[in-house]
Backbone as JSON Lines, residues from 0, in Angstrom:
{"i":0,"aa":"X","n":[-51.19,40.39,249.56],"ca":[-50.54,39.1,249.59],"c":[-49.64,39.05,250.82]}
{"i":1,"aa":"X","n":[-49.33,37.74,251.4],"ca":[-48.77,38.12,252.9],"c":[-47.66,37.68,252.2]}
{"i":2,"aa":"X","n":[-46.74,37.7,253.33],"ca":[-45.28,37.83,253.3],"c":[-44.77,36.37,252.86]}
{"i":3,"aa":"X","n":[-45.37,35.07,253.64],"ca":[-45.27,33.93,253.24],"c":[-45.38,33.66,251.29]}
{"i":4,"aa":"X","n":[-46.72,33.85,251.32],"ca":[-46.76,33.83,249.54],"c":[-46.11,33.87,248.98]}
{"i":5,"aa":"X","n":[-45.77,35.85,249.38],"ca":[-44.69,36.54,248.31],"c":[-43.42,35.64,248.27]}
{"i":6,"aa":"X","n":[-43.0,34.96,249.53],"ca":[-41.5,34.08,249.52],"c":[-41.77,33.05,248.89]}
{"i":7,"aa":"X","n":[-42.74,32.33,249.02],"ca":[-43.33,31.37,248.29],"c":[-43.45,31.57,246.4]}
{"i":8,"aa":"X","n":[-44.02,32.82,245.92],"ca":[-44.08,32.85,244.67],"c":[-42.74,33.17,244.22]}
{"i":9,"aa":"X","n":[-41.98,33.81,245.18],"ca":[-40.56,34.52,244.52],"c":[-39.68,32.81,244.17]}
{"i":10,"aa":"X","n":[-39.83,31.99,245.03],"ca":[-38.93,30.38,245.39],"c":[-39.59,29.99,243.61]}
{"i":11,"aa":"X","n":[-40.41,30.4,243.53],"ca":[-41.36,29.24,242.16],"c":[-41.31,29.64,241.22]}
{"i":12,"aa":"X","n":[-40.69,31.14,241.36],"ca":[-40.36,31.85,240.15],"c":[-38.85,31.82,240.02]}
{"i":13,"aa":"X","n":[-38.27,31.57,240.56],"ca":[-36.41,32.0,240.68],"c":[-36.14,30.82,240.19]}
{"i":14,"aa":"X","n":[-37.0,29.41,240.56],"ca":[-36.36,28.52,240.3],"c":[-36.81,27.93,238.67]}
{"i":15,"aa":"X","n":[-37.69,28.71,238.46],"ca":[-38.64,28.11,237.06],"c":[-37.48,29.28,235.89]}
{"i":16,"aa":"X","n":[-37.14,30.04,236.64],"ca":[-35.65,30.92,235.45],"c":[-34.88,29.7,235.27]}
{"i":17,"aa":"X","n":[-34.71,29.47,236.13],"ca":[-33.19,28.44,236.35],"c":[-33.3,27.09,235.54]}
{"i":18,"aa":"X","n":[-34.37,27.0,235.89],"ca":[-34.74,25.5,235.16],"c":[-34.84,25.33,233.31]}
{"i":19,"aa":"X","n":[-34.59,24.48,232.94],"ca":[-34.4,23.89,231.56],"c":[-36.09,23.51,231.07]}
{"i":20,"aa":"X","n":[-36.76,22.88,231.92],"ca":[-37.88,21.9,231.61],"c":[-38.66,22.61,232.62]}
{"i":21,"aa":"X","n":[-40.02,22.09,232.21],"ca":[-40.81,21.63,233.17],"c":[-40.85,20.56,233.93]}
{"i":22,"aa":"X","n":[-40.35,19.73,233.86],"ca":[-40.24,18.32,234.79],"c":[-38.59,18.88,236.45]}
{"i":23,"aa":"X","n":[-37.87,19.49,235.24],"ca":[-36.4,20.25,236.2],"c":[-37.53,21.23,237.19]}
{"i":24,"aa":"X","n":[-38.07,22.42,236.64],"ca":[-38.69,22.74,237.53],"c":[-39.41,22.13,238.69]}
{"i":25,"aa":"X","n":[-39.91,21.36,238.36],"ca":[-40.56,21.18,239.22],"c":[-40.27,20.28,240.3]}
{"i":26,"aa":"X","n":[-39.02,19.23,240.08],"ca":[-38.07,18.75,240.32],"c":[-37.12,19.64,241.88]}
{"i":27,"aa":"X","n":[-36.96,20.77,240.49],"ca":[-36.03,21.82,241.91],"c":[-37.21,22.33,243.15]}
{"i":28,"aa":"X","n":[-38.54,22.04,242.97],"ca":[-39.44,23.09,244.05],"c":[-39.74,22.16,245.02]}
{"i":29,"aa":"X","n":[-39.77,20.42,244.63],"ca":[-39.39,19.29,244.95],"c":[-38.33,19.58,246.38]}
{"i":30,"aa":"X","n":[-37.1,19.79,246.42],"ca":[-36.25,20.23,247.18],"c":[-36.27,21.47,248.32]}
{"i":31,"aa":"X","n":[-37.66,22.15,247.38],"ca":[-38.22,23.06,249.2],"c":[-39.31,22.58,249.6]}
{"i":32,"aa":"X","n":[-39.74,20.95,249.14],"ca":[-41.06,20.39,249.38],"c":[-42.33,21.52,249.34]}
{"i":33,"aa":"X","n":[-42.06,21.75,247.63],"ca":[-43.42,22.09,247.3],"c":[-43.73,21.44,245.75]}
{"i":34,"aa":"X","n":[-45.02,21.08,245.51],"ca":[-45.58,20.75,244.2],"c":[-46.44,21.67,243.63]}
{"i":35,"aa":"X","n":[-46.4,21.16,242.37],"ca":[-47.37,21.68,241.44],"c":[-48.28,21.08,240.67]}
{"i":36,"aa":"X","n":[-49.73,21.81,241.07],"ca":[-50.9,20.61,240.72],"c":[-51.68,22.14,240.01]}
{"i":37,"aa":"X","n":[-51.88,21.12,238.57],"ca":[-53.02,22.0,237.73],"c":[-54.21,21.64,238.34]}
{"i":38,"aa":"X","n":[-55.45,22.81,238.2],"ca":[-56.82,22.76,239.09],"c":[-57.5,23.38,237.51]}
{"i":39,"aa":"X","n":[-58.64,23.82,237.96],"ca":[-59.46,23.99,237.08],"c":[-59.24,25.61,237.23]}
{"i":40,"aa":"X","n":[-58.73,26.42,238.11],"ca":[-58.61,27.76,238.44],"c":[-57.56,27.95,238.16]}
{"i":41,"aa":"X","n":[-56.17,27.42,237.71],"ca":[-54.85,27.56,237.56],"c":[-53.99,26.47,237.54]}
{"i":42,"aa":"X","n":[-52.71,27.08,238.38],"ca":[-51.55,26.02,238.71],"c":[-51.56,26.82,240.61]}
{"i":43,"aa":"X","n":[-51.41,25.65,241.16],"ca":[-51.81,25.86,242.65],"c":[-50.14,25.29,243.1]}
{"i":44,"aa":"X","n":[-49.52,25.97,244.0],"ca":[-48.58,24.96,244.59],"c":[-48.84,24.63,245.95]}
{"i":45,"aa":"X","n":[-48.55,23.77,246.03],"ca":[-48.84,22.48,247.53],"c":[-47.89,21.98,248.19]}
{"i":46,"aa":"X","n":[-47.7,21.65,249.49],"ca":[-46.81,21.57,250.4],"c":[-46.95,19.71,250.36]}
{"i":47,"aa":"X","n":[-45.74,19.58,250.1],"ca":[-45.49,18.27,249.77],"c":[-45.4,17.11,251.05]}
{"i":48,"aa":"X","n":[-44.68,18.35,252.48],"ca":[-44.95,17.77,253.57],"c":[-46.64,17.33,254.27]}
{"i":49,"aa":"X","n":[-47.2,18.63,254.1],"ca":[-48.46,18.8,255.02],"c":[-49.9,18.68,253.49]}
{"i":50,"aa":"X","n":[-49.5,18.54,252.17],"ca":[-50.3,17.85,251.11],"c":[-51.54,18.83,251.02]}
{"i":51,"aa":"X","n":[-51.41,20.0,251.32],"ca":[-52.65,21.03,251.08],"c":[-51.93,22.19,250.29]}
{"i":52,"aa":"X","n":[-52.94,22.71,249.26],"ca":[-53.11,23.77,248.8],"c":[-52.02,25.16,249.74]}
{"i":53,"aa":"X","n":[-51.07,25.81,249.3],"ca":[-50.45,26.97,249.87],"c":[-50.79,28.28,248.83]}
{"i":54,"aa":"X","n":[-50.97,28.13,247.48],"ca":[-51.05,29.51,247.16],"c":[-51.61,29.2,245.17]}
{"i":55,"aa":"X","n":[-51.95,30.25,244.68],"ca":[-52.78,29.98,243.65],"c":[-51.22,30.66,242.67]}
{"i":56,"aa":"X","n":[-50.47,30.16,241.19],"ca":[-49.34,30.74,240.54],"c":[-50.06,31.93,239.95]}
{"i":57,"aa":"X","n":[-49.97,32.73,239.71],"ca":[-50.59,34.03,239.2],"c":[-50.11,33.83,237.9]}
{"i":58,"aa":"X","n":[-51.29,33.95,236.6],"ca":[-50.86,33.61,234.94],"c":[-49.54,34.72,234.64]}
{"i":59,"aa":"X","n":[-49.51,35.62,235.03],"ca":[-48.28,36.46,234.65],"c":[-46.77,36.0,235.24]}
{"i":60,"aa":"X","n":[-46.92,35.04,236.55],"ca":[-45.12,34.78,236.88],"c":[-45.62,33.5,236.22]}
{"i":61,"aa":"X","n":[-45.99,32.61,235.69],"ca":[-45.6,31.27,235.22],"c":[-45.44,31.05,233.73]}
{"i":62,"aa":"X","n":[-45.1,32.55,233.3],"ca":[-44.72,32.76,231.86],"c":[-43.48,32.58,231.53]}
């Protein structure tokens, strides 16, 4: 996993502790302009600026 990701999954995980909801979550990832879109392979997060695919949530951190 490159270095980007890992900062990327650590941001989606730190903030999904923090958060109350799912809507707060996703809300706070909102604020580093990234989303979260269910696929048929997972939960994918996406760059809210540039609107493409950045990384696939791995089923074990979105527990």
């Amino acid at each position: 996993m490159s270095n980007d990701i890992t900062d990327i999954l650590a941001i989606v995980t730190r903030e999904r502790r923090m958060a109350v909801s799912e809507r707060e979550w996703q809300h706070r990832l909102r604020g580093y302009g990234y989303g979260i879109r269910d696929t048929d392979e997972g939960r994918v997060v996406t760059s809210l600026i540039k609107g493409g695919p950045l990384c696939t949530i791995p089923t074990h951190f979105a527990a």
